[in-house]
MARLODO-468064 format. One record per atom (N, C-alpha, C, CB): atom name; x, y, z; residue number from 1; residue in three letters. Coordinates in steps of 0.2 Angstrom, whole numbers. Glycine has a CB too. Layout:
[site "CA", [X, Y, Z], NUM, "ALA"] ...
//
This chain:
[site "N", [-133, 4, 126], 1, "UNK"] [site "CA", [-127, 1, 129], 1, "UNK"] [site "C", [-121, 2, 124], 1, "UNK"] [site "CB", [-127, -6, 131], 1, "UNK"] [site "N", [-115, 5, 128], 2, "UNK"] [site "CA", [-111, 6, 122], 2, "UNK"] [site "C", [-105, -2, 121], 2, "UNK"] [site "CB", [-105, 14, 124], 2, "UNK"] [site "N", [-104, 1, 111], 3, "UNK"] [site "CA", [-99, -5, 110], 3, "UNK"] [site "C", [-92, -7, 112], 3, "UNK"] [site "CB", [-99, -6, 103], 3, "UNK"] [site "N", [-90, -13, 117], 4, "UNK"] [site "CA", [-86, -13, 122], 4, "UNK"] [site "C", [-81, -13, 116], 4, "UNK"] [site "CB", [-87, -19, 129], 4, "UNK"] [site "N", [-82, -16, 108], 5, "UNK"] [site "CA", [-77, -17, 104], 5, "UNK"] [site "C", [-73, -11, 102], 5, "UNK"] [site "CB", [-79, -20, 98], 5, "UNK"] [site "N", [-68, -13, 97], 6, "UNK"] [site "CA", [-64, -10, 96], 6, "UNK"] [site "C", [-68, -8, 89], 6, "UNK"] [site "CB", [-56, -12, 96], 6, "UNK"] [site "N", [-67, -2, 85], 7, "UNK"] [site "CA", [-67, 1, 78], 7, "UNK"] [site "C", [-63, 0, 77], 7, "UNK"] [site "CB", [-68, 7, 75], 7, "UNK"] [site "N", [-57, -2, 77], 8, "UNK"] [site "CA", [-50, -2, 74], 8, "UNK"] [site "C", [-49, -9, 69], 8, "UNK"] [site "CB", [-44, -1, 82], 8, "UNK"] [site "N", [-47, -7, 65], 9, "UNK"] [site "CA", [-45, -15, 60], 9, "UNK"] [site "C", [-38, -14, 58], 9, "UNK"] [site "CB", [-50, -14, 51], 9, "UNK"] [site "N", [-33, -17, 64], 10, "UNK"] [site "CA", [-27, -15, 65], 10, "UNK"] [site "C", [-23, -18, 60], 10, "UNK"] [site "CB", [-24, -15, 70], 10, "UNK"] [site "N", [-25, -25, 55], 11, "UNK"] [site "CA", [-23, -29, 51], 11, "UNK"] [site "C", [-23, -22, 42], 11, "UNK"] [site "CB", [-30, -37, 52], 11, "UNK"] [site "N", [-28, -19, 42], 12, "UNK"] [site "CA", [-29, -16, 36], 12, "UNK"] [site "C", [-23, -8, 38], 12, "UNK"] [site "CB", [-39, -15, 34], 12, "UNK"] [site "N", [-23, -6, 46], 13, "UNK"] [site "CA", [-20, -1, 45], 13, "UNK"] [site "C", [-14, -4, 42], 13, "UNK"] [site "CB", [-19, 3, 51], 13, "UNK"] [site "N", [-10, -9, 46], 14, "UNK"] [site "CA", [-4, -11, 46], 14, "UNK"] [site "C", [-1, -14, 38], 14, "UNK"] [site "CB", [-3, -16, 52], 14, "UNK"] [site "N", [-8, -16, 33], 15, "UNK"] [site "CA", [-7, -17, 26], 15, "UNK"] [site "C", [-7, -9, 23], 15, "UNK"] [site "CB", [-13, -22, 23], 15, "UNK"] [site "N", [-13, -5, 25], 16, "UNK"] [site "CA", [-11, 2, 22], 16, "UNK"] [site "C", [-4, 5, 24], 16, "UNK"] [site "CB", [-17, 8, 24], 16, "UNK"] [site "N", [-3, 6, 27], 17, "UNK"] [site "CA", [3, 8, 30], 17, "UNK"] [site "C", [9, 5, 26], 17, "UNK"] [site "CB", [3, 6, 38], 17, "UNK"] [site "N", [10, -3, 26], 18, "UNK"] [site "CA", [16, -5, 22], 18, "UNK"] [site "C", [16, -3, 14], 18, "UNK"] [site "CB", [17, -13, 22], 18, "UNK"] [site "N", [10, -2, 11], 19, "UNK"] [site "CA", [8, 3, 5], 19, "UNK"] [site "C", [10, 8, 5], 19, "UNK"] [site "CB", [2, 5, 4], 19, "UNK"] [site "N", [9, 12, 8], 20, "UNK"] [site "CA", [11, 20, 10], 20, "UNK"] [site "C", [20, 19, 10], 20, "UNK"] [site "CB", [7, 21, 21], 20, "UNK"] [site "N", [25, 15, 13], 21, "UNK"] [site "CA", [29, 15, 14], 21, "UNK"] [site "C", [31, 12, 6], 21, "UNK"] [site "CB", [31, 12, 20], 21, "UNK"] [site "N", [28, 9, 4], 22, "UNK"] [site "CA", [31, 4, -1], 22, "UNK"] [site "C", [36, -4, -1], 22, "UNK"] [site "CB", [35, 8, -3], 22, "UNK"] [site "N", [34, -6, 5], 23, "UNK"] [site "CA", [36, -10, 7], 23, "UNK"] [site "C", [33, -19, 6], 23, "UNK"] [site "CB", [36, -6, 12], 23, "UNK"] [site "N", [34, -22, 6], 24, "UNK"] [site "CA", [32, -29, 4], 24, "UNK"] [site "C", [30, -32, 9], 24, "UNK"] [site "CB", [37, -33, -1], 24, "UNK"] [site "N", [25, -37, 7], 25, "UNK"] [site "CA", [21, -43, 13], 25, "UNK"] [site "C", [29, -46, 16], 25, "UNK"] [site "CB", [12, -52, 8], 25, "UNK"] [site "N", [32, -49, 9], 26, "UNK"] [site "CA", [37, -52, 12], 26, "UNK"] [site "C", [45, -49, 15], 26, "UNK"] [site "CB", [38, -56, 7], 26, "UNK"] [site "N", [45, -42, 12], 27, "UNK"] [site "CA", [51, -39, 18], 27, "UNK"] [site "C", [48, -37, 25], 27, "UNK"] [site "CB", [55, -30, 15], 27, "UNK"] [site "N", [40, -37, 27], 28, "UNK"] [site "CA", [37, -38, 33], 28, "UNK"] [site "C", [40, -44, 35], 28, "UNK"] [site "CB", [28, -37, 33], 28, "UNK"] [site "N", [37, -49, 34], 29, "UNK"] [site "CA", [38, -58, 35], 29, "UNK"] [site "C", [45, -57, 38], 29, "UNK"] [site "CB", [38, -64, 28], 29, "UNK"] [site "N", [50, -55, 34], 30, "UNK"] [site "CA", [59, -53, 35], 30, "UNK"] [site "C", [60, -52, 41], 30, "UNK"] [site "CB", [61, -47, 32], 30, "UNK"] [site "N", [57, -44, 41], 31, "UNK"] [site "CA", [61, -41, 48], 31, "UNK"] [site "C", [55, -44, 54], 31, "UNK"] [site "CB", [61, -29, 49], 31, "UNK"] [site "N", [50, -47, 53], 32, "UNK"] [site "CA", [48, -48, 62], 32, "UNK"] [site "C", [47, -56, 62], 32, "UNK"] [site "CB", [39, -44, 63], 32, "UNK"] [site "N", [50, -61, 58], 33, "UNK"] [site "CA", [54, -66, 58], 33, "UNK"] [site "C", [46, -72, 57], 33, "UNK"] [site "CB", [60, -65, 65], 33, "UNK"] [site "N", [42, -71, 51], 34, "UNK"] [site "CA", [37, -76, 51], 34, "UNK"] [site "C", [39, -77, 42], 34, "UNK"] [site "CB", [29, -73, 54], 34, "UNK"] [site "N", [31, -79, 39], 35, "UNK"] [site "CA", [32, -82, 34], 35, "UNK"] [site "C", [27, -76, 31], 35, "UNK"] [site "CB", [31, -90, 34], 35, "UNK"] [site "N", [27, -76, 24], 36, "UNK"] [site "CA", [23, -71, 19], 36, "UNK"] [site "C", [15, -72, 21], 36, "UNK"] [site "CB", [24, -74, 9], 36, "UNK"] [site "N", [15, -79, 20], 37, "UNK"] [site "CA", [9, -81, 22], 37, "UNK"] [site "C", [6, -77, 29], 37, "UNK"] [site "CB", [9, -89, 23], 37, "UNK"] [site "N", [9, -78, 35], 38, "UNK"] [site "CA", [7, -75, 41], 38, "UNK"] [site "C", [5, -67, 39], 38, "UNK"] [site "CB", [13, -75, 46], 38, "UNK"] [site "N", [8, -64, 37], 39, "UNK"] [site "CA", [9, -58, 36], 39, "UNK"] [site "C", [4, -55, 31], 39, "UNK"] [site "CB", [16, -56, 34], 39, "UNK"] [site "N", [-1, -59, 26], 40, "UNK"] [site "CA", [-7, -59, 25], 40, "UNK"] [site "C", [-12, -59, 28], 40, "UNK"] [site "CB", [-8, -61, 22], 40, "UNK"] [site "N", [-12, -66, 33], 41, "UNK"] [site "CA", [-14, -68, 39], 41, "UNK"] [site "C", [-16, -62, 46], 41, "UNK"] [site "CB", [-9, -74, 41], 41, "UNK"] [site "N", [-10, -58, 45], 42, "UNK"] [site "CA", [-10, -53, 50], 42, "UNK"] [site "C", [-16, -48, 48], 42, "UNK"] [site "CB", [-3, -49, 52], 42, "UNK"] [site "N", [-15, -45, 38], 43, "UNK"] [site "CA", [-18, -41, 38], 43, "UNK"] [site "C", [-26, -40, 40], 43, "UNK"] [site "CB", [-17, -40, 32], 43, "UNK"] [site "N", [-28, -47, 38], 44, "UNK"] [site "CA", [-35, -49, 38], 44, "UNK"] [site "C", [-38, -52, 45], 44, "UNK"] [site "CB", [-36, -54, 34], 44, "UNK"] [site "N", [-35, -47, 51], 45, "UNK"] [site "CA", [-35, -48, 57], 45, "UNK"] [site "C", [-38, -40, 61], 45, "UNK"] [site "CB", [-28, -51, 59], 45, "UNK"] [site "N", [-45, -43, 63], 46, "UNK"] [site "CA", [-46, -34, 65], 46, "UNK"] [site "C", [-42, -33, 71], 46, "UNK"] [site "CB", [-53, -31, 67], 46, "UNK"] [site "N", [-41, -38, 76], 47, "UNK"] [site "CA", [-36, -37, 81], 47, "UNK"] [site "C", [-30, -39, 83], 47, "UNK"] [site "CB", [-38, -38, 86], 47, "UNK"] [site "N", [-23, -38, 87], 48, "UNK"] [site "CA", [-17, -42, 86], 48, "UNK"] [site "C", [-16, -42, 95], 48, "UNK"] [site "CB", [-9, -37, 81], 48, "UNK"] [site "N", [-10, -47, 97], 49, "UNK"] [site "CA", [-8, -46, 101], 49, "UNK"] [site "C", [-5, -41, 102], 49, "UNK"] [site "CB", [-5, -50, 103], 49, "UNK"] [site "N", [-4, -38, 110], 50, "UNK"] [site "CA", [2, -33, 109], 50, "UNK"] [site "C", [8, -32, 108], 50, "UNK"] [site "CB", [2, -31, 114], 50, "UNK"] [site "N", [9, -38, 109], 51, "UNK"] [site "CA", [19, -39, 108], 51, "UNK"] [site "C", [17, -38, 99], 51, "UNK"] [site "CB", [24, -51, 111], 51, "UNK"] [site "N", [14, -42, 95], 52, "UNK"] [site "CA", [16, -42, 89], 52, "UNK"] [site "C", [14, -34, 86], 52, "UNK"] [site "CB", [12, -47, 86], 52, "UNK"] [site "N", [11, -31, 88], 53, "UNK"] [site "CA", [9, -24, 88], 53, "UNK"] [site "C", [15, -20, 89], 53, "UNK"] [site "CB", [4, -23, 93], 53, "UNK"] [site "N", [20, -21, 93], 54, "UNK"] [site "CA", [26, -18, 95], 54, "UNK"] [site "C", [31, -21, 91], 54, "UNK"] [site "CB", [28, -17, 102], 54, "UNK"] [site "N", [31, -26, 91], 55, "UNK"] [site "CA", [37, -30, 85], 55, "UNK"] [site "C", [34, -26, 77], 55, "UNK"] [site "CB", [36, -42, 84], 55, "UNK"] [site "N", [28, -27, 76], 56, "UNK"] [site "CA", [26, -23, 68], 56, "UNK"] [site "C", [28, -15, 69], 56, "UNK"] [site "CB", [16, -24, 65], 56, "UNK"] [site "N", [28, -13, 74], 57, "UNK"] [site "CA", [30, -7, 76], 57, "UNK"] [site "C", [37, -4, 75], 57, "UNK"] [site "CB", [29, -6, 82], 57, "UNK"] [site "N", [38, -9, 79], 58, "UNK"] [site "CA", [46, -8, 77], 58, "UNK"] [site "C", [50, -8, 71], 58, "UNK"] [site "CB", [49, -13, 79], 58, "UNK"] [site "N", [48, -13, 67], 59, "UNK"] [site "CA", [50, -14, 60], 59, "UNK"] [site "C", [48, -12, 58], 59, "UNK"] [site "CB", [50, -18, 56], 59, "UNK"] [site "N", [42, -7, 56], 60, "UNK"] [site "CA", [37, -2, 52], 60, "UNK"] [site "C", [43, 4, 53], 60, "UNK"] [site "CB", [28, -1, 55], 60, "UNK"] [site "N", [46, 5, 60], 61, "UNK"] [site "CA", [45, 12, 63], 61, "UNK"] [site "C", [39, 16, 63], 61, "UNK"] [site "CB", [50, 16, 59], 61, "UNK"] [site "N", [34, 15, 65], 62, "UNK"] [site "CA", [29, 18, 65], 62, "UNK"] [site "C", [24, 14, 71], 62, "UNK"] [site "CB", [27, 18, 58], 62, "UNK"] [site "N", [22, 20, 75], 63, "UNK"] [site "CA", [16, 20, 83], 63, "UNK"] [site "C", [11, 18, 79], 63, "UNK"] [site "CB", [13, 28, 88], 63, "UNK"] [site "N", [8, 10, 77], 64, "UNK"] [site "CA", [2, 9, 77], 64, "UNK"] [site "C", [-1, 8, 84], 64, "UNK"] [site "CB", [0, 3, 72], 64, "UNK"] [site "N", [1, 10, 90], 65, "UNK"] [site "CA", [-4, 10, 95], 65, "UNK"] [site "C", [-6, 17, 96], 65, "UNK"] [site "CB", [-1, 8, 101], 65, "UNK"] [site "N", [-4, 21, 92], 66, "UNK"] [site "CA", [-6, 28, 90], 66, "UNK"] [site "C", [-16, 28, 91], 66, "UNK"] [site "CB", [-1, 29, 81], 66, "UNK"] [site "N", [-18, 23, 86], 67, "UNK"] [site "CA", [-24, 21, 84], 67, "UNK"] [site "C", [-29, 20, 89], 67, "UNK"] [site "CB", [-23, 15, 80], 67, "UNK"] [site "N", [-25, 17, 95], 68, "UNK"] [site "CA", [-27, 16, 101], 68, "UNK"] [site "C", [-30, 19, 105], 68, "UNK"] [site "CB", [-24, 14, 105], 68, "UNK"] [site "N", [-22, 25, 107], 69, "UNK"] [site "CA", [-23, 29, 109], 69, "UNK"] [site "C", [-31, 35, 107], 69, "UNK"] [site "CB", [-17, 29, 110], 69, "UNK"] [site "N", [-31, 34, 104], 70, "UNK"] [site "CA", [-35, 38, 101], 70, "UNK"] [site "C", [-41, 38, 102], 70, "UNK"] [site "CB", [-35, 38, 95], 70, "UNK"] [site "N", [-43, 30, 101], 71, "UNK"] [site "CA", [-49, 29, 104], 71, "UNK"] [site "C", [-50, 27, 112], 71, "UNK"] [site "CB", [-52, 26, 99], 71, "UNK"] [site "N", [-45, 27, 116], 72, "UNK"] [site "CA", [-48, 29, 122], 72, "UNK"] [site "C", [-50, 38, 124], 72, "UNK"] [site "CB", [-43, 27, 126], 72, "UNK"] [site "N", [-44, 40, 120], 73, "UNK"] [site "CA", [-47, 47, 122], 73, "UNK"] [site "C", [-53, 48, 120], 73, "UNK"] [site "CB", [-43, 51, 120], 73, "UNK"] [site "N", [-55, 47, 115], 74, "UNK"] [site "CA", [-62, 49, 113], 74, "UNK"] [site "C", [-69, 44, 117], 74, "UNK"] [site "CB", [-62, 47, 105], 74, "UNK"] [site "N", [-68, 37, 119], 75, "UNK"] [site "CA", [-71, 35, 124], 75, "UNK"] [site "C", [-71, 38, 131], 75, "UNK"] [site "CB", [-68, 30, 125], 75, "UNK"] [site "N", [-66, 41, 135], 76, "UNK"] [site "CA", [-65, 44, 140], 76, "UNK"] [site "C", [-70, 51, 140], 76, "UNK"] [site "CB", [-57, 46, 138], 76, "UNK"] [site "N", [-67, 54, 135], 77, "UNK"] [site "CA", [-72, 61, 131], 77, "UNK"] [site "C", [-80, 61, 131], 77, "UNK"] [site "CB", [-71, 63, 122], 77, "UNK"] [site "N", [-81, 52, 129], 78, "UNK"] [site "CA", [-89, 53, 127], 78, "UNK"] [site "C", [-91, 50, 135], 78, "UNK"] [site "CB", [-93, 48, 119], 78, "UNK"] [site "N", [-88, 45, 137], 79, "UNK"] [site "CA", [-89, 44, 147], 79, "UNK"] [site "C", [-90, 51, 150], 79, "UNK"] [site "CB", [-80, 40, 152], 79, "UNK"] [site "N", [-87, 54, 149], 80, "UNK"] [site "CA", [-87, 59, 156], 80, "UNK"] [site "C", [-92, 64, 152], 80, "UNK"] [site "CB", [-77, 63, 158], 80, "UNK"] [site "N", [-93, 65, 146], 81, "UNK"] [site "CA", [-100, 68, 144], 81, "UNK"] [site "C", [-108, 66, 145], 81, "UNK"] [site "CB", [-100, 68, 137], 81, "UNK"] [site "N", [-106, 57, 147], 82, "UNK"] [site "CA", [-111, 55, 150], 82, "UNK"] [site "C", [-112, 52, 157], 82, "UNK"] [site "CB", [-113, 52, 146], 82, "UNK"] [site "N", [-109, 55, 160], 83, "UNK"] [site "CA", [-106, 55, 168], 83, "UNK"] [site "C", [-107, 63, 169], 83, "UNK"] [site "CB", [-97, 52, 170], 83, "UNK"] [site "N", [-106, 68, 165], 84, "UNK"] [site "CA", [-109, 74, 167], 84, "UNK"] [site "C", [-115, 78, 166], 84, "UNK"] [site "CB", [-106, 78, 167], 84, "UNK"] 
//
């Protein structure tokens, strides 16, 4: 039976990623209007709501539903490989 979960650990992309930028837990906290604390709280979260997903998106500038998309298509790919 396949795993209905996600692989995705969207809390560590969205901490690699503010790395990558150079950016701080607390200018995150800033632009999406929480506290430093939350914004650790988020990293260590393998899944988010969607709205917060597009607010961190926003402020990042950057498609973390990118990550998603991906793996449906590769779900999709291995369904229909085992549907034919």
């Amino acid at each position: 039976m396949e795993n209905k979960g996600s692989n995705i650990h969207i809390g560590h992309l969205i901490q690699t990623q503010l790395k990558t930028d150079q950016r701080s837990a607390s200018w995150l906290a800033r632009e999406i209007g929480c506290t430093r604390n939350h914004v650790y709280k988020i990293f260590n979260k393998p899944s988010l709501d969607g709205d917060l997903i597009l607010q961190i998106s926003v402020a990042m500038n950057y498609n973390f539903f990118q990550y998603y998309t991906a793996e449906v298509i590769a779900r999709l790919k291995n369904r229909m490989g085992e549907e034919g």
